[in-house]
C-alpha positions in Angstrom: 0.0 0.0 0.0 2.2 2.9 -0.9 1.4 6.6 -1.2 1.5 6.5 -4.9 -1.3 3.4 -5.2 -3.1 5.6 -2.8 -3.1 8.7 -4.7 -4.4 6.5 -8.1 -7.0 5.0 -6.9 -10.7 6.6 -8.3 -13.8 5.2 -7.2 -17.1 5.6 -9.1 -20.4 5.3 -7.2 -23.3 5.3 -9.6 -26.5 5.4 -9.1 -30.3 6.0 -10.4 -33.2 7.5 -9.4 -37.0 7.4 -10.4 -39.3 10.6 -10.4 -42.6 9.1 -12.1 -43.5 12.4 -14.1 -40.2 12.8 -15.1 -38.3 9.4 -15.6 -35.2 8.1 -14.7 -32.0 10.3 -13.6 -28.7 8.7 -12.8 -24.8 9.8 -10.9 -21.8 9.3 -11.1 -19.6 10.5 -8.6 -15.5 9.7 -8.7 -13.9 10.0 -5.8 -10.4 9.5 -4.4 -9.4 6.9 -1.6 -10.6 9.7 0.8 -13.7 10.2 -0.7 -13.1 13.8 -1.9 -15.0 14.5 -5.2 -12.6 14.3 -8.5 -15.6 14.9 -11.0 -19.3 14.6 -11.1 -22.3 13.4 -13.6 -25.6 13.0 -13.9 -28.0 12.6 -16.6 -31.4 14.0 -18.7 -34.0 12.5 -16.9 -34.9 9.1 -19.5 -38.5 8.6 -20.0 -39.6 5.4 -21.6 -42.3 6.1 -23.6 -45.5 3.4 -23.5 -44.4 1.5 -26.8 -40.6 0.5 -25.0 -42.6 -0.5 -21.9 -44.4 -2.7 -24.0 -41.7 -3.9 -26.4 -39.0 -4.3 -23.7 -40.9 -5.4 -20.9 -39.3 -6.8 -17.8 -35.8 -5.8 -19.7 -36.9 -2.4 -19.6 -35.6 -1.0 -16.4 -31.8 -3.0 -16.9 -31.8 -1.6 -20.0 -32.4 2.0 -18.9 -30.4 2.0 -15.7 -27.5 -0.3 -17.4 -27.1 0.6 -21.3 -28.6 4.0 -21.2 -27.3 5.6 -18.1 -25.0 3.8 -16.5 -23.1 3.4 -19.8 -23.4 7.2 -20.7 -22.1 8.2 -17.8 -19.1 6.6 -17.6 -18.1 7.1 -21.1 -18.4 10.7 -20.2 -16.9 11.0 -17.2 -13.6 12.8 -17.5 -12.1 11.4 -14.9 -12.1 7.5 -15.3 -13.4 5.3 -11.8 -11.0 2.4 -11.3 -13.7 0.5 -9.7 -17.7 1.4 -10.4 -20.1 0.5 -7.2 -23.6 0.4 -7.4 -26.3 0.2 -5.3 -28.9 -1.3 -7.3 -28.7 -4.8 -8.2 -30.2 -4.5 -11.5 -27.3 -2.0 -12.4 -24.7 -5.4 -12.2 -25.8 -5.6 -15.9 -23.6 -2.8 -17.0 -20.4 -4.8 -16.2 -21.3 -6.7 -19.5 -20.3 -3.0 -21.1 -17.5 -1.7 -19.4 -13.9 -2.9 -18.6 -13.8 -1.9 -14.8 -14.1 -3.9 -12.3 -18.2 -3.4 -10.8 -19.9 -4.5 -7.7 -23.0 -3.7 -5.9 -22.8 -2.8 -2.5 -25.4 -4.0 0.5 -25.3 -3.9 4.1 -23.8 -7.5 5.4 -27.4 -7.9 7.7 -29.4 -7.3 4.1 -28.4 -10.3 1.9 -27.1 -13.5 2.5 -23.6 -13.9 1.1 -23.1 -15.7 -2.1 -20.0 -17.4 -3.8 -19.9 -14.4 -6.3 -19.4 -11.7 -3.4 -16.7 -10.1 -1.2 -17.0 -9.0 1.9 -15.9 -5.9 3.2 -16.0 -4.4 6.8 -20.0 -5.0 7.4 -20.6 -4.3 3.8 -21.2 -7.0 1.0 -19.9 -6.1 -2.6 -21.6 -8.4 -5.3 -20.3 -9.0 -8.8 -22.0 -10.1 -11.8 -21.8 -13.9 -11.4 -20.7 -13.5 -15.4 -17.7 -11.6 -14.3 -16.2 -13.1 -10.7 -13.3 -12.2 -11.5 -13.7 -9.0 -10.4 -13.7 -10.1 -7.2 -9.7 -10.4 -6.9 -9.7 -6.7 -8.8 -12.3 -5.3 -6.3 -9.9 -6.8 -3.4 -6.5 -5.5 -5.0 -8.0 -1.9 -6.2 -10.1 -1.7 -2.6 -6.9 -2.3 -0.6 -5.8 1.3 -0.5 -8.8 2.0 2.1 -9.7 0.8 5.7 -12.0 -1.9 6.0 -14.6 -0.1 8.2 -15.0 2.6 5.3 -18.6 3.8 4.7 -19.2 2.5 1.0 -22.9 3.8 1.6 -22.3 7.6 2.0 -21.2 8.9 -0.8 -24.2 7.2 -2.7 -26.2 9.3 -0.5 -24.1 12.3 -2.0 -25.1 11.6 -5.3 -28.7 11.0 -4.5 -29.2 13.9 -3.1 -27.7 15.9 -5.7 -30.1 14.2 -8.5 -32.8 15.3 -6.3 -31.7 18.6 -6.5 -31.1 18.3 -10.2 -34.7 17.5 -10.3 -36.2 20.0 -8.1 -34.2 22.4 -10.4 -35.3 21.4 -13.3 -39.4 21.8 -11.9 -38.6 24.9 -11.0 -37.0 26.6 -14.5 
C-alpha cells in the first residue's frame, strides 16, 4: 500500500433515481481513496415512452439504468473510476459494457452472502456472477482503504444531488 497506489485509486459510485412524471436520472460521482469528489455526472432525466414499456418489458428498467445511463455516464466521465459501485442490483448488468471492475454494495445484515461476493467491513460487494473475477480486482484496487469505510455515504451524495437536479429542473 504505498502513497502513490493511494493517490491513483478513483472510485465511481453510480446510481439511479425514479421521479414518475419525469423518468429516470442517474450519478456518477469519482472519488479519491478519501472520498473527496474528482468529478461529477448525472443525466437528462430518461423517459420510456409506452411502446418501449411494452416492447421491452421486464428488460426495460436494466436496459435504462444499465445501457442508457449507466453506460453514458461513464463514457463521459472525464475522470475515469478504477472501480464502479452500485447500489442497485439490476445495475450489475452494465459490467457486461464496461472494462472496470463493478460490484453492488449491501449492508452484510441485508443479503445472504453468495460465492460471487466479497465482503468488506459490514458491507457486501456483489459481482456479476458472469464476471467473478472482479472479485480479486475489487480486493486488490479496494486495498488502498480501511476496512470499516462507509461504501454507503457517498451514494447518499449523489442522490441527493439528483434530487436537487430535479427539483431544479421543476422549477426553470
Amino acid at each position: 500500500m504505498t502513497a502513490g497506489r493511494q493517490e491513483k485509486i478513483r472510485l465511481g459510485f453510480l446510481t439511479a433515481i425514479e421521479a414518475p412524471a419525469q423518468g429516470f436520472l442517474g450519478g456518477l460521482l469519482v472519488t479519491n481513496h478519501l472520498g473527496r469528489p474528482l468529478e461529477f455526472q448525472c443525466t437528462s432525466p430518461v423517459k420510456p415512452n409506452r411502446t418501449q414499456e411494452l416492447l421491452y418489458g421486464k428488460t426495460l428498467r436494466p436496459f435504462v439504468l444499465a445501457e442508457l445511463i449507466g453506460k453514458t455516464l461513464l463514457e463521459k466521465a472525464g475522470v475515469k473510476p478504477q472501480v464502479v459501485l452500485v447500489e442497485q442490483q439490476l445495475l450489475l448488468e452494465l459490467r457486461n459494457h464496461i472494462a472496470s471492475p463493478l460490484a453492488c454494495v449491501f449492508r452484510e445484515d441485508d443479503v445472504e452472502q453468495e460465492s460471487n461476493d466479497l465482503s468488506w467491513g459490514r458491507q457486501i460487494l456483489r459481482v456479476s456472477v458472469d464476471h467473478t473475477a472482479d472479485i480479486e480486482r475489487l480486493r486488490d484496487q479496494l486495498a488502498v482503504l480501511p476496512n470499516d469505510v462507509d461504501l454507503f455515504e457517498p451514494f447518499q451524495r449523489v442522490d441527493q444531488a439528483l434530487k436537487e437536479a430535479l427539483g431544479s429542473g421543476a422549477a426553470a
